[in-house]
N, C-alpha and C positions, 0 to 999 in steps of 0.2 A: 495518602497525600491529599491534599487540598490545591485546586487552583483559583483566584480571585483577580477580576478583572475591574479596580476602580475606576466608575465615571465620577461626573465632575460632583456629584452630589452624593453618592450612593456606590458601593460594591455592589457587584452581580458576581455569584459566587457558582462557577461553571461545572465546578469537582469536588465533591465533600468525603471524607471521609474514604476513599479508594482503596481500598486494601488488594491486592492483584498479584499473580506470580504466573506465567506464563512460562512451558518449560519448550528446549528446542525442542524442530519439527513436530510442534503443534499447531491443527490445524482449525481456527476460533474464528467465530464469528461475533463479532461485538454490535448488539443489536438497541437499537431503543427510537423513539418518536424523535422528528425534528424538537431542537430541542431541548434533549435528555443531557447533552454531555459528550455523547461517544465522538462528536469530531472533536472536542478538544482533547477527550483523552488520547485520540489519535494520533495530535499534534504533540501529544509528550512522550507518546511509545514512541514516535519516528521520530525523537530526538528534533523536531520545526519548534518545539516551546517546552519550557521548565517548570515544574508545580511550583506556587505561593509559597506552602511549608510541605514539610516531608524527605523524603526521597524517590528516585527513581534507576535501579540498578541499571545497568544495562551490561550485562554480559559480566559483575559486582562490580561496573563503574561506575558510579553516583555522577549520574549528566547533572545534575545541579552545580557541581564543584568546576564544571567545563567553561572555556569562554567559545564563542563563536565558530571561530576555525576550527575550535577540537568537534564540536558538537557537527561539523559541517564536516571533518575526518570520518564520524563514524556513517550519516547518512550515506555518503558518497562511497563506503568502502560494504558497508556490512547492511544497506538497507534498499531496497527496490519500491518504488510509491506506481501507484495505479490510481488514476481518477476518475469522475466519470464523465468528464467532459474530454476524455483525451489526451490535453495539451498538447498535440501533435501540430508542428509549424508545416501552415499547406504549400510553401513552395520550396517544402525538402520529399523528398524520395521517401517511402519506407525504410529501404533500405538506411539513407542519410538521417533520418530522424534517429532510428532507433541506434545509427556510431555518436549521437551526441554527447552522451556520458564519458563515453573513450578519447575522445576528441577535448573535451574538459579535463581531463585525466592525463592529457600529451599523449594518449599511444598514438605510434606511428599509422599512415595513412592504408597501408594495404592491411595492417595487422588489425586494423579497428573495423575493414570493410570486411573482411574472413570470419568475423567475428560477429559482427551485425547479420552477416548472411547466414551463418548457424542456427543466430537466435531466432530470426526470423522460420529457418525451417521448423525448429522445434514447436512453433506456435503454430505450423501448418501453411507458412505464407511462405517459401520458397521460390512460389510463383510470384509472385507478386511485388518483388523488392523492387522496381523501378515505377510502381505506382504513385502519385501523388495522393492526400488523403481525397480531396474531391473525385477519384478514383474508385474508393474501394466503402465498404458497406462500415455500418454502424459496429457488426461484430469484429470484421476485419479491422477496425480502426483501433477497437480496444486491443485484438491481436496483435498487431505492431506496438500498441502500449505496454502489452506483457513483455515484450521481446527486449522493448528496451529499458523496461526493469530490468532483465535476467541476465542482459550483455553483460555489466561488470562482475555474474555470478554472487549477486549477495544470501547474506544468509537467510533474511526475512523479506519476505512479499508484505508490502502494507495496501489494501487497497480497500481506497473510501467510495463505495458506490459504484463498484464498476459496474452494476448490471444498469442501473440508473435508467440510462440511455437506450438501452434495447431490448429486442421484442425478445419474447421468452424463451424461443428454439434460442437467437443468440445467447441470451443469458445463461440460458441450461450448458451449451458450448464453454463460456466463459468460466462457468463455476466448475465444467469437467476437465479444464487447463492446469487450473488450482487446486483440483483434489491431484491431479498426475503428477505436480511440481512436489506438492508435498508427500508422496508415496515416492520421490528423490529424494526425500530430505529438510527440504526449505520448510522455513514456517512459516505459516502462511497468516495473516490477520488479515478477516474481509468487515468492514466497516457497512452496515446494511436496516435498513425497515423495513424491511422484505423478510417474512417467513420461511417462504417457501426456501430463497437462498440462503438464510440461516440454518435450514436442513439440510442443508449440504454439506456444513461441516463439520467437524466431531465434536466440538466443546462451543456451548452457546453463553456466550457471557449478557447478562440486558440489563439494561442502565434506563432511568429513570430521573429526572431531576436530580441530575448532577452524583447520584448515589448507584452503586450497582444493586438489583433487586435480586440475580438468581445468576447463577452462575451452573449450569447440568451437563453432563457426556453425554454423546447420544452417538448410535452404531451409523 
């Protein structure tokens, strides 16, 4: 697949040539320089943008063939995004941030807070569900990010830079979240320029101007 972003003179051509198969519960890290491509490939696995020409299966549904809402069906049912700024709103709870997907979703109001509180223990924040984010540490804040990926149970973890933001102990924590999510199941995809967290996961895909250069398994 190819993706092409025309300016007013000129195309900048972000994704060339992509060839890619990702199977469930793998757990990849898609690596390469500011730069390279990998966030906008990002933006086409997690169904946020469409390649130029080609295809892109998802699950053998061609998201090319989708409008809006359907493409906004699968994020919302079968996808969990992790950032590395967060996105966490600071004058909701832990707790409240992480029922906001449930809350967009209509679940009811005690069935989305049992549910937020699960997620949250699973990430090791049990304690901590009535914190605000100006509350809780830089790891802790990605924790409640994981949490409220994992509330609606989706099948793939996407996350673009989560260590970004924190120091290494947190980051080593963060990337031991997402080797346990995926030893469940999930598939995991960590978006990264970081080495080191590229060695954390089993398959390293690295991308280069707009082209993937290597793709290797590793234990």
């Amino acid at each position: 697949m190819q993706k092409d972003y025309p300016m007013e003179s000129f195309t900048v051509t972000a994704l060339r040539e992509v060839n890619l198969k990702i199977a469930e519960s793998e757990y990849v890290a898609i690596m390469g320089p500011s730069g390279s491509g990998k966030s906008t490939l990002m933006n086409i696995l997690g169904c946020l943008d469409t390649p130029t020409t080609g295809k892109y299966l998802f699950d053998k549904t061609d998201i090319t063939q989708l409008d809006d809402d359907e493409l906004s069906g699968i994020r919302n049912s079968h996808i969990g995004f992790i950032f590395q700024s967060f996105n966490l709103l600071p004058r909701m709870t832990a707790v409240q941030n992480v029922e906001l997907p449930l809350m967009y979703a209509k679940v009811d109001k005690a069935k989305r807070r049992e549910r937020a509180i699960q997620s949250l223990e699973k990430v090791g924040l049990g304690d901590r569900i009535d914190h605000r984010p100006s509350e809780l540490s830089g790891g802790q804040k990605q924790r409640v990010a994981i949490a409220r990926a994992l509330v609606t149970n989706p099948g793939i973890i996407l996350a673009d830079e989560p260590t970004g933001a924190l120091d290494t102990k947190s980051g080593k924590e963060i990337m031991q979240i997402f080797s346990d999510l995926n030893n469940e199941g999930h598939t995991v995809l960590v978006i990264t320029h970081e080495r080191d967290i590229a060695a954390c996961c089993k398959r390293v895909i690295e991308i280069r101007d707009g082209q993937i250069t290597s793709d290797s398994s590793q234990n």
